[in-house]
Every structure is written in structure tokens, then in C-alpha cells.
C-alpha positions as CSV (number, residue, x, y, z in Angstrom):
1,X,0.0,0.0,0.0
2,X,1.2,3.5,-1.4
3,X,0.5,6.5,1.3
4,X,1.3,9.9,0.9
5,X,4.0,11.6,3.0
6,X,2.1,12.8,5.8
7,X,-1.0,12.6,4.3
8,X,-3.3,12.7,7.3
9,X,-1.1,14.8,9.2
10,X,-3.3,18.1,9.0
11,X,-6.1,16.3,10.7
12,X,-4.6,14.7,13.5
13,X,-4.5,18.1,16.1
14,X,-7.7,19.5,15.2
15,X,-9.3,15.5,15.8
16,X,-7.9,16.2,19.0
17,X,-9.1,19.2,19.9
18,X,-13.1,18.3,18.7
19,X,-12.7,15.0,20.9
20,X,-11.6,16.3,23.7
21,X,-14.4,19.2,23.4
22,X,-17.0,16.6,23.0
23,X,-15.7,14.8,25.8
24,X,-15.7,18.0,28.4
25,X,-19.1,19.4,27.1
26,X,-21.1,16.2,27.1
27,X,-19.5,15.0,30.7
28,X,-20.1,18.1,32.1
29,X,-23.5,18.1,30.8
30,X,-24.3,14.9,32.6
31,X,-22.3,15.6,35.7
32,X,-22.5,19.1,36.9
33,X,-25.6,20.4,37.9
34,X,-25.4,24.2,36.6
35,X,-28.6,26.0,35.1
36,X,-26.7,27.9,32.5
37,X,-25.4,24.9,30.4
38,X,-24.9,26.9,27.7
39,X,-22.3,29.9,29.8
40,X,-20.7,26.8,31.8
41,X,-19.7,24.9,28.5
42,X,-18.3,27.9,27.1
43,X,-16.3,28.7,30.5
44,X,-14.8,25.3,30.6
45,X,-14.2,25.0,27.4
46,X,-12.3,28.1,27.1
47,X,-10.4,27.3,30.0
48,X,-9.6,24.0,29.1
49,X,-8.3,25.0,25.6
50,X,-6.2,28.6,27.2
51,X,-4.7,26.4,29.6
52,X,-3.6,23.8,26.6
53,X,-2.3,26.3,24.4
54,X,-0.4,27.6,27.5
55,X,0.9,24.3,28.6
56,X,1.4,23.1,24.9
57,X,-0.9,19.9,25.6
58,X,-1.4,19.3,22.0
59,X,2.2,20.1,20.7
60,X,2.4,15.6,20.5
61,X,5.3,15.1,17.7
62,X,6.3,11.7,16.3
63,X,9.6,12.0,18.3
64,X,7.8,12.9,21.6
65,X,8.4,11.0,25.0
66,X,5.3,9.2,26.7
67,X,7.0,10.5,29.7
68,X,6.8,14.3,28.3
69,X,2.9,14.1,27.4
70,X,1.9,12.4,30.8
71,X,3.9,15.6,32.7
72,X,1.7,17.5,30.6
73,X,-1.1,16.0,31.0
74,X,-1.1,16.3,34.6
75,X,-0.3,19.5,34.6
76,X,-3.1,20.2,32.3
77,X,-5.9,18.0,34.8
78,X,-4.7,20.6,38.0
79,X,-4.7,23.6,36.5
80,X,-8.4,23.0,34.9
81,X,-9.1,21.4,38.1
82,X,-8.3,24.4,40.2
83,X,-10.2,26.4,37.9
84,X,-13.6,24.5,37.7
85,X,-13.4,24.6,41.5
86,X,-13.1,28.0,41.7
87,X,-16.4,28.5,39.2
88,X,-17.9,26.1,41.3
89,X,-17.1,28.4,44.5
90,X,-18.3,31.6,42.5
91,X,-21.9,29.9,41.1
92,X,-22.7,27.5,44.4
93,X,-20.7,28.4,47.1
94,X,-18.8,25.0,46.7
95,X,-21.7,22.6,47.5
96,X,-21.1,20.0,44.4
97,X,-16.9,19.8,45.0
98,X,-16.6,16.8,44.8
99,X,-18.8,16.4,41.6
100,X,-16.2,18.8,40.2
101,X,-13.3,16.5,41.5
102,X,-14.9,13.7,40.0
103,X,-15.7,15.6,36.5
104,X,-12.6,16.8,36.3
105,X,-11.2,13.4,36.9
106,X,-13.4,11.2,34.5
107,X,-12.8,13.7,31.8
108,X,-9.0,13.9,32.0
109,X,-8.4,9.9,32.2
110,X,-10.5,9.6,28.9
111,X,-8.9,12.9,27.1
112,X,-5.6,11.1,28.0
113,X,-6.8,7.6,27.4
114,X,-7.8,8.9,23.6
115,X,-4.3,11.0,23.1
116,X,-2.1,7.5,24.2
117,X,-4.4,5.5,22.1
118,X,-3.7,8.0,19.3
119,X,0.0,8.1,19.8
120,X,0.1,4.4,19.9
121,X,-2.1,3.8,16.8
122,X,-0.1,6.4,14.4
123,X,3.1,4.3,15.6
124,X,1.9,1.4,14.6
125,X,0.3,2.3,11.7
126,X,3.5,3.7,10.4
127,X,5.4,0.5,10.5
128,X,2.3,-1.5,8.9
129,X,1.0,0.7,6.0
130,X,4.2,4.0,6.3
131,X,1.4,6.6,6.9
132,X,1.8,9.6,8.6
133,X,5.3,9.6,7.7
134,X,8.3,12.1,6.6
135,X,10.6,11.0,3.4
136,X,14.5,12.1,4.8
137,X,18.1,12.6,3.3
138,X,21.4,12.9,5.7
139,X,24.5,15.2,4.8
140,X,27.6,14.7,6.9
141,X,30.3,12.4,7.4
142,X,29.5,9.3,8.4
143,X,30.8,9.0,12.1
144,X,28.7,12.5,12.5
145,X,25.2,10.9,11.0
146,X,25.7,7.3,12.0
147,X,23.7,7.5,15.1
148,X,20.9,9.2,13.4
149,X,21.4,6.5,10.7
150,X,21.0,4.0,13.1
151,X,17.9,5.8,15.1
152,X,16.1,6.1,11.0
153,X,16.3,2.3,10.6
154,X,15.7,1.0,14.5
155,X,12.6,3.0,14.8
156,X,10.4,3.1,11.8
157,X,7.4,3.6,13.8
158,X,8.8,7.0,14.5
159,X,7.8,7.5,10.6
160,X,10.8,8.7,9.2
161,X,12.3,6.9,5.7
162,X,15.6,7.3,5.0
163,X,15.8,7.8,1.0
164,X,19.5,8.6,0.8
165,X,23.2,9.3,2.5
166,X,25.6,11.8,1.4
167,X,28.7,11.2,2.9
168,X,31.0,14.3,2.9
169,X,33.9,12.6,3.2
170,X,35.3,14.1,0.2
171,X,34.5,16.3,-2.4
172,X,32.3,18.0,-0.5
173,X,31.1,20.7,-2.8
174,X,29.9,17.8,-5.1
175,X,28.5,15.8,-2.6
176,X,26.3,18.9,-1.1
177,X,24.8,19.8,-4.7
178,X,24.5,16.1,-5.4
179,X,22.1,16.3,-2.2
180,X,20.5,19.8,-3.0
181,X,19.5,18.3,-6.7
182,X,18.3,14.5,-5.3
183,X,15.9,17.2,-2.8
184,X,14.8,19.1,-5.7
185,X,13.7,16.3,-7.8
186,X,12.5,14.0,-5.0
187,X,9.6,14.2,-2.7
188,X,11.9,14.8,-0.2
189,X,10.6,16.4,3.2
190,X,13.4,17.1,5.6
191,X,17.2,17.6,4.9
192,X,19.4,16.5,8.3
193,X,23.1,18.2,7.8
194,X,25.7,17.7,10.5
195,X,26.9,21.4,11.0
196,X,30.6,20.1,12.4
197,X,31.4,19.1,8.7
198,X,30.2,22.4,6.3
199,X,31.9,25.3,6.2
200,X,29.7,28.5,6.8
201,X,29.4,29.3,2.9
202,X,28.0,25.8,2.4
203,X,25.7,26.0,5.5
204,X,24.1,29.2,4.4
205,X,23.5,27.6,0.6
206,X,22.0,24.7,2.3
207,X,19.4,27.5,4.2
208,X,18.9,29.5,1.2
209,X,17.8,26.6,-0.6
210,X,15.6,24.8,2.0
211,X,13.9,28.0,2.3
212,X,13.8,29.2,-1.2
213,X,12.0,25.1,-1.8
214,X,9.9,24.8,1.2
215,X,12.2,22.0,2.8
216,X,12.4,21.5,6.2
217,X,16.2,21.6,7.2
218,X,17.4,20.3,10.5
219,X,21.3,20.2,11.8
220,X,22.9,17.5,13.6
221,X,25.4,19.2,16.1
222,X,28.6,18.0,17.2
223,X,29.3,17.2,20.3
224,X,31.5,20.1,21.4
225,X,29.3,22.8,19.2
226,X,26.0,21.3,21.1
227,X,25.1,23.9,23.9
228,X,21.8,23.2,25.6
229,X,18.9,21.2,24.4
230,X,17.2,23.8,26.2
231,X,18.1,27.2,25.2
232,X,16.1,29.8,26.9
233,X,15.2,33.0,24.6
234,X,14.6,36.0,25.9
235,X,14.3,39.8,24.8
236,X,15.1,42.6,26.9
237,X,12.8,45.2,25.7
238,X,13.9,44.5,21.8
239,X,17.2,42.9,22.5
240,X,17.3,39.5,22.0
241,X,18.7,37.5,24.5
242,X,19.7,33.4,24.4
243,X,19.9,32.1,28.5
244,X,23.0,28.9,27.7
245,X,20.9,26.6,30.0
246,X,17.1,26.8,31.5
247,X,17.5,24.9,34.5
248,X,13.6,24.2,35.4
249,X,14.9,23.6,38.6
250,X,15.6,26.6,39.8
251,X,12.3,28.1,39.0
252,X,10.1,29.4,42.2
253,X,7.6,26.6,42.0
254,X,9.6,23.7,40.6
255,X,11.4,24.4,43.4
256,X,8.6,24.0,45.7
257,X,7.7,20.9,44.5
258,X,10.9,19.2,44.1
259,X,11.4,20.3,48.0
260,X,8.2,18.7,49.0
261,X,8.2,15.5,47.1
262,X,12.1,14.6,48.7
263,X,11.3,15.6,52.2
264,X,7.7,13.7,51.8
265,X,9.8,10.8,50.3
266,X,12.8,11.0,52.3
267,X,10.6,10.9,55.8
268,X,8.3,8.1,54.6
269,X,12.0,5.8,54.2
270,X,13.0,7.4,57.6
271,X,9.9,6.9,59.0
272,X,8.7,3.7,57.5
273,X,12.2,1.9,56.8
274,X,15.6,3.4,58.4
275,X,13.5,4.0,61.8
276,X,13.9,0.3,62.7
277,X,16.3,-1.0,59.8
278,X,19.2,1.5,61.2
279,X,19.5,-0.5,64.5
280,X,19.7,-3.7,62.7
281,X,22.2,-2.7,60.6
282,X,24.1,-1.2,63.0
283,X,24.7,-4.7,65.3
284,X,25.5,-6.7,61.8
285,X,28.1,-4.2,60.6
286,X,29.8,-3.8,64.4
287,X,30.1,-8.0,64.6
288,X,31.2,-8.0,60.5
289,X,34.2,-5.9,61.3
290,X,36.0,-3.1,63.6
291,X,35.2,0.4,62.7
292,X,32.1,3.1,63.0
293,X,28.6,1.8,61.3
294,X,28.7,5.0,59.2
295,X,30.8,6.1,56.2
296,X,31.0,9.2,56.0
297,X,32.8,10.9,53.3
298,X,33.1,14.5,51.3
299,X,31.2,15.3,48.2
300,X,30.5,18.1,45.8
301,X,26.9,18.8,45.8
302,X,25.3,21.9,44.6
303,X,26.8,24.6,43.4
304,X,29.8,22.6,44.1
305,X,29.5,22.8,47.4
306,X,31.2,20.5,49.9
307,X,28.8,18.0,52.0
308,X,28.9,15.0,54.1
309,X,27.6,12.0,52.4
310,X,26.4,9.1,54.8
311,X,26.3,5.6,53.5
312,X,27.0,2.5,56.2
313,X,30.1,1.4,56.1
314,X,30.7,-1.4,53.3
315,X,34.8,-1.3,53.7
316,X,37.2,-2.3,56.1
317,X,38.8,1.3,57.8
318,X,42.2,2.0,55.1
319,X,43.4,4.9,54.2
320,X,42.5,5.2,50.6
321,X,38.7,5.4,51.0
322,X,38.6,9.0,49.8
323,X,40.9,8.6,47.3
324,X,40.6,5.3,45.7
325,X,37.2,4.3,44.2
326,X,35.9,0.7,44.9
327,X,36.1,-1.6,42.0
328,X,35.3,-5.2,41.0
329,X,36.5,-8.0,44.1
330,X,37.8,-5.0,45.5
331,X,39.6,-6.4,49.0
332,X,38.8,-3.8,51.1
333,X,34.9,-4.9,50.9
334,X,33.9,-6.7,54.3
335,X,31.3,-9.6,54.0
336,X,28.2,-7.6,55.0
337,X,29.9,-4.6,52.5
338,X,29.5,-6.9,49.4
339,X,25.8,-7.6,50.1
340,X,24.8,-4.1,51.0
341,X,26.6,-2.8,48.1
342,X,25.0,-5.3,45.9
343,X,21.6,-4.5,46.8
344,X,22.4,-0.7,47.4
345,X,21.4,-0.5,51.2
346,X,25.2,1.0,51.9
347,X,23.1,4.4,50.2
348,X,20.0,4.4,52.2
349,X,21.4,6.9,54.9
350,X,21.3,9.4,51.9
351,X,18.1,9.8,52.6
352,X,19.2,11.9,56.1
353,X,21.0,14.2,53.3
354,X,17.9,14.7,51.3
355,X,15.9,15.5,54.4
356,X,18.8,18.1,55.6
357,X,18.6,19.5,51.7
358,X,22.1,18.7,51.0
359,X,20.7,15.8,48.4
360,X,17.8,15.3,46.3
361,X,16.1,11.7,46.0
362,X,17.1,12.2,42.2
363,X,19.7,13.9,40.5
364,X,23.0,13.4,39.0
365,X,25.1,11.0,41.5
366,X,27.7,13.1,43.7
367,X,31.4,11.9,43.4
368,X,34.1,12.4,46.2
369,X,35.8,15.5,46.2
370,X,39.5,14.0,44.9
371,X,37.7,12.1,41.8
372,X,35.4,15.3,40.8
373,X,38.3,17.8,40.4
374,X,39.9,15.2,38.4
375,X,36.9,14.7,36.1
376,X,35.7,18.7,36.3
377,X,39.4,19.1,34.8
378,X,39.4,16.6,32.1
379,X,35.4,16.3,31.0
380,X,33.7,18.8,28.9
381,X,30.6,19.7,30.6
382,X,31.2,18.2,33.8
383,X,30.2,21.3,36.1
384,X,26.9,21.6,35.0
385,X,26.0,18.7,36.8
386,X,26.0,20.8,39.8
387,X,23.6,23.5,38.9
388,X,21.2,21.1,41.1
389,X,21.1,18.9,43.7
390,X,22.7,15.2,44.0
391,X,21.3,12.8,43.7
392,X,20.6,9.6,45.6
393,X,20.3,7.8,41.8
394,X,20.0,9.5,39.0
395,X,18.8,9.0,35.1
396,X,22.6,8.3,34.1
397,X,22.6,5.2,36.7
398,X,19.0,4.0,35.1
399,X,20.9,3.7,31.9
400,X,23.5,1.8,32.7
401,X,26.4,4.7,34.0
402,X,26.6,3.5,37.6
403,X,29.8,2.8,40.1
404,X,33.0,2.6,38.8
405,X,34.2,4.3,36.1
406,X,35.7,2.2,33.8
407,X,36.5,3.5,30.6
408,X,36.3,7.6,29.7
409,X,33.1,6.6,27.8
410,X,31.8,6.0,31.3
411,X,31.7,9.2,32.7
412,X,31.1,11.4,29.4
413,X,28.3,9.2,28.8
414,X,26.6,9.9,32.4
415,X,27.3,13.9,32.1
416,X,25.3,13.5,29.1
417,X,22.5,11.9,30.9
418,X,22.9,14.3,33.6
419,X,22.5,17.1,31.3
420,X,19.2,15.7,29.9
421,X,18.1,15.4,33.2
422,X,18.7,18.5,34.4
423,X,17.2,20.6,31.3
424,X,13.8,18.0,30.9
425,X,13.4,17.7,34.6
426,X,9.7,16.9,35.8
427,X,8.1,14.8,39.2
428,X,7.0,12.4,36.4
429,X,10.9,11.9,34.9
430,X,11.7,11.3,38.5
431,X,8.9,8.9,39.5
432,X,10.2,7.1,36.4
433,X,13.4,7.2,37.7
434,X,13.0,6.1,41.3
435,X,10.5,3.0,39.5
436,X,13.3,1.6,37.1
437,X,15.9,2.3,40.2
438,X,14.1,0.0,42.4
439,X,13.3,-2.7,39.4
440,X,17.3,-2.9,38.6
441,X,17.6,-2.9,42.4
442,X,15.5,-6.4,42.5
443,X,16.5,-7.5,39.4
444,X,20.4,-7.4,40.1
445,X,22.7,-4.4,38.9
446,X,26.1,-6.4,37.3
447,X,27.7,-2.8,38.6
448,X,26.7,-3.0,41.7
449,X,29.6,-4.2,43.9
């Protein structure tokens, strides 16, 4: 079956937006019991739709996370929540709450039902029939548009076709009109160019043409050229301004919640776990070998800041523990220190540092003071990490980039991580997190010794 590049693209958002209207109206219709139906629908309706456009609830693109539409998404159900409540105070006084709470609930958990089901369906009926898709060509040398190769071919529910590679390898001039003419005379939608291997003259006749032919051009950076994946832009009364890094973090309320979900967190391990496990713990280490039940070493933490990190005691007392990173059969592990490390209890008195606000419950993993100034020297990019919190685990240890560091690949691999982290943060990324954490934890982590 032949389908046209994108051919029901168009209809997809606005299909969207008249299900979800239906949905509201008719559900609040039923549900609420208002005399104006007529000024209630259009109240909610606007509000809904303001607070979409705001939040960008409908901006779902073939290369969007599930994770990314479900932060939305709740975002999206409190703030319409909050606002049906409060036209519910100004009409009644408040007496039908909880038929709000439970409108606003049904209606949410089928809009989102309906967008998954969407975003599931298009994916899989891009691999079986190659609707809804986008015809792309790559320009670049091949170790700069082998991953993106690689991502093309993997994923084709993702709906992109890879027609054809020009490798710039040599005779680059040739190669790039070779490319610019296959565009021009093939239904070609999207042109991906790696910027690290075109000189400016030949970037700006790759623009000029993409404009000048409706194409849609997108670069591939290189590595040490890429600055942020989430440039902030700014204008100071007509000055345009580019922030390096936004660090959601930081903001007022992000703040505020990232404070309240670790302390509610950290207390309910406190509280629920380390309140009776502590003691435990404390007589099995003592009889396992001679030294205190804590370990208790300097770390870099936010802003770079120096902290004390607590973890029990997994090592016999040497001198090298703040120097020397554990590895494989290291020696100095006692008995008890290769079972705790193993299942990761040696961390759980982190959770004191997240209560104290020196740690987060997720965030990029602190490293003793000696190894950071070692690393912050010789890795690009490795301060950032520290424009937030630590992190008891992190999305770089989810992915594989826990313990020792074996190979440089290692640690450049989890500043990358730790990068995405910090510039995509949201409570949904770090539920995530904290779930795949605990599943490894069970499972068996082969770098956890």
C-alpha cells in the first residue's frame, strides 16, 4: 500500500481538539448540575483550551516521549481542576466539590486515554502501511550521521524513511549539490546536515535553498558545538537574548515541589524503613568488622559545594577510601559490604542528606571530592551537573552509567544523561526514575559491587 507523505497529518491536532471538546461538554452536561449549560460549556471550554495552548498539551510530535505528554497531561488536569473549582465556589458556594473533582477526573483519564491511544495507533500504523510519515536525506560524514542512521532504521514507527546518505567525506562541494538536486527532484521532506562538517558558505547555501523550496532543514550538532537542548530566549525590551541553560529547577515553584516530594519521600524511608532497619544494621556491621557503622565521606553537591555523604560502612577502615574508588573484588569490601553494596542499602542513609537538603532523592550522582576535580578538569561539561542537587540515583545510573568508572566513555556518557536530566526535569521523569531504580535494584545491577 502506497501512502502519501504525511497525508493525514493536517487532521490529526484538530481530531484532537473536537474529541476532547466533546468529551468536556457532554460529561459536564451529565455531571455538573449548573442551570446555565450553555455559559458553563463555554467557560470550561475556554479554559480547558487557554490552559492547553499555554501548557502546549497538544504540541504531541512523532519524536515525543510518553514521559513528556503524561507531565503534561497532569499539569493540564490541576490547573483546569483548580479552575472548575473556583467557578464552582463563585456559582454555588462550593456545595457539588466533589462532583467537580470527580468531573474533572473522568474527563481527564479519557482525554488522556484517547491522546495515548492516538499516539500508539499512528506508531503502529507507520510501520504496517508507512502513513503519517516524513521522506529524509542525511549530509555529513558518516561518524557525524551514524547515530541518526541508526535511530532512522531502528525505529520506523517513529515514521521517518531514509531515501538517501551523502557522505561528505570528500569532495564536499559535489556531494552537497548532489544532495540539493536528489531534494529538488525527490519528494523529499526534511534535509538532516551535521553542522561540524560544512563550512559556513556551504551551510548558508543549504538555508537558502531549503527555504527558497519549502524543505524542512534540520542540523545535527557535534558534540563540542552542542550547547543546551534547552536554550532559553529572551528579549530585553527589543534585545534578543539566548539564556545557555534553562534549569527548570531553579524556578520558584519547581522548586517547591521538588522540595516537598524529597522531604515527603525521604521521611516516609525514615519513618517507614531506616526508623527500625538503622538499628539492625548497626549490630550486623559492628560484629562484620572493627570500625564506625557509618561512612561518612566529602562530596561536591550543589553549586559545588562541599557536603557530608552518609552511606554505612561497606569497607574495612584503610586509608585510601577517599581517594581510591571501589572496584570489582575489591579487597577492602567486608562480608556484609558486598551484600549491601549489591543491593544498594550502603546508600539508604542518603536519605538523612535529602531530608537536611544537601541531596535530592534524584539527580546526578555526587562523586568524592578527589575524583570530581579530576573529572571537572578533564570532561567537557562536567560542572553543570552541579547547577542542582545530588542525587541519591539518577537518570545516568537507570541507563547503565553506575559505580565505577571504567572507561572515559563512562563518565562522558553519564554527564550527558545528567545534562538531559537537568534541562527535561519533571516529578513524572523522577517517578520514572525512582521506579526503574528499584526494578534494577531487585533485578540485580552487574555494577553494583
Amino acid at each position: 500500500m502506497t501512502t502519501k507523505t504525511g497525508r493525514y497529518s493536517g487532521y490529526i491536532r484538530p481530531f484532537s481538539y473536537l474529541i476532547d471538546f466533546i468529551i468536556i461538554n457532554v460529561l459536564a452536561f451529565y455531571m455538573m448540575p449548573f442551570h446555565n449549560t450553555i455559559l458553563y460549556a463555554l467557560f470550561i471550554s475556554f479554559a480547558w483550551f487557554a490552559i492547553a495552548i499555554h501548557l502546549g498539551f497538544y504540541e504531541v510530535y512523532r519524536y515525543t516521549k510518553v514521559i513528556a505528554i503524561l507531565n503534561k497531561a497532569v499539569k493540564q488536569a490541576v490547573l483546569f481542576g483548580l479552575f472548575c473549582l473556583a467557578l464552582e465556589l463563585y456559582f454555588s458556594e462550593f456545595a457539588n466539590q466533589k462532583k467537580v473533582v470527580l468531573f474533572v477526573f473522568v474527563s481527564w483519564t479519557l482525554v488522556l486515554t484517547i491522546k495515548i491511544f492516538i499516539y500508539y495507533f499512528l506508531r503502529r500504523f507507520r510501520v504496517l502501511y508507512g502513513g503519517n510519515s516524513r521522506t529524509v536525506v542525511l549530509l555529513g560524514n558518516d561518524a557525524s550521521i551514524e547515530p541518526l542512521k541508526q535511530f532512522f532504521t531502528d525505529n520506523p514507527d517513529y515514521g521517518y524513511n531514509l531515501a538517501q546518505i551523502f557522505s561528505l567525506h570528500e569532495n564536499k562541494r559535489d556531494k552537497i549539490r548532489a544532495c540539493l538536486s536528489y531534494v529538488s527532484t525527490n519528494k523529499i521532506d526534511e534535509i538532516y546536515c551535521s553542522v561540524a562538517d560544512v563550512s559556513d558558505n556551504q551551510m548558508a547555501e543549504i538555508i537558502d535553498f531549503a527555504d527558497n523550496n519549502l524543505k524542512t532543514l534540520k542540523f545535527i550538532p557535534d558534540e563540542k558545538q552542542l550547547l543546551s537542548t534547552n536554550m532559553k530566549f529572551e528579549f530585553y525590551d527589543y534585545i534578543p537574548i539566548i539564556s545557555l541553560r534553562n534549569i527548570l529547577q531553579e524556578e520558584s515553584f519547581n522548586k517547591v515541589i521538588k522540595r516537598i516530594f524529597d522531604l515527603t519521600f525521604s521521611l516516609v524511608i525514615i519513618i517507614g524503613l531506616l526508623s527500625w532497619l538503622l538499628p539492625i544494621m548497626a549490630v550486623i556491621i559492628k560484629l562484620d568488622s572493627k570500625g564506625p557503622v557509618f561512612f561518612i565521606q566529602k562530596r561536591n553537591g550543589l553549586k559545588y559545594k562541599k557536603f557530608n555523604c552518609y552511606k554505612f560502612r561497606s569497607m574495612e577502615l584503610n586509608d585510601n577510601s577517599d581517594v581510591e574508588l571501589a572496584s570489582k573484588n575489591d579487597l577492602r569490601i567486608t562480608k556484609v559490604g558486598k551484600f549491601i553494596r549489591k543491593t544498594s542499602m550502603d546508600e539508604l542513609p542518603q536519605f538523612f542528606n535529602v531530608f537536611f537538603g544537601e541531596m535530592s532523592i534524584v539527580g546526578p550522582r555526587p562523586h568524592m571530592v578527589s575524583v570530581a576535580n579530576i573529572y571537572a578538569a578533564k570532561v567537557d561539561k562536567f560542572m553543570v551537573r552541579h547547577f542542582v542537587k545530588p542525587g541519591i540515583t539518577g537518570l545516568a545510573q537507570t541507563k547503565g552509567y553506575r559505580g565505577e568508572v571504567e572507561t572515559d566513555e563512562d563518565i562522558i556518557n553519564r554527564v550527558k544523561y545528567d545534562i538531559f536530566y537537568i534541562e527535561n526535569w519533571s516529578v513524572l521523569l523522577d517517578i520514572k526514575i525512582i521506579f526503574i531504580t528499584v526494578f534494577n535494584t531487585l533485578r540485580g545491577d552487574k555494577k553494583a559491587y
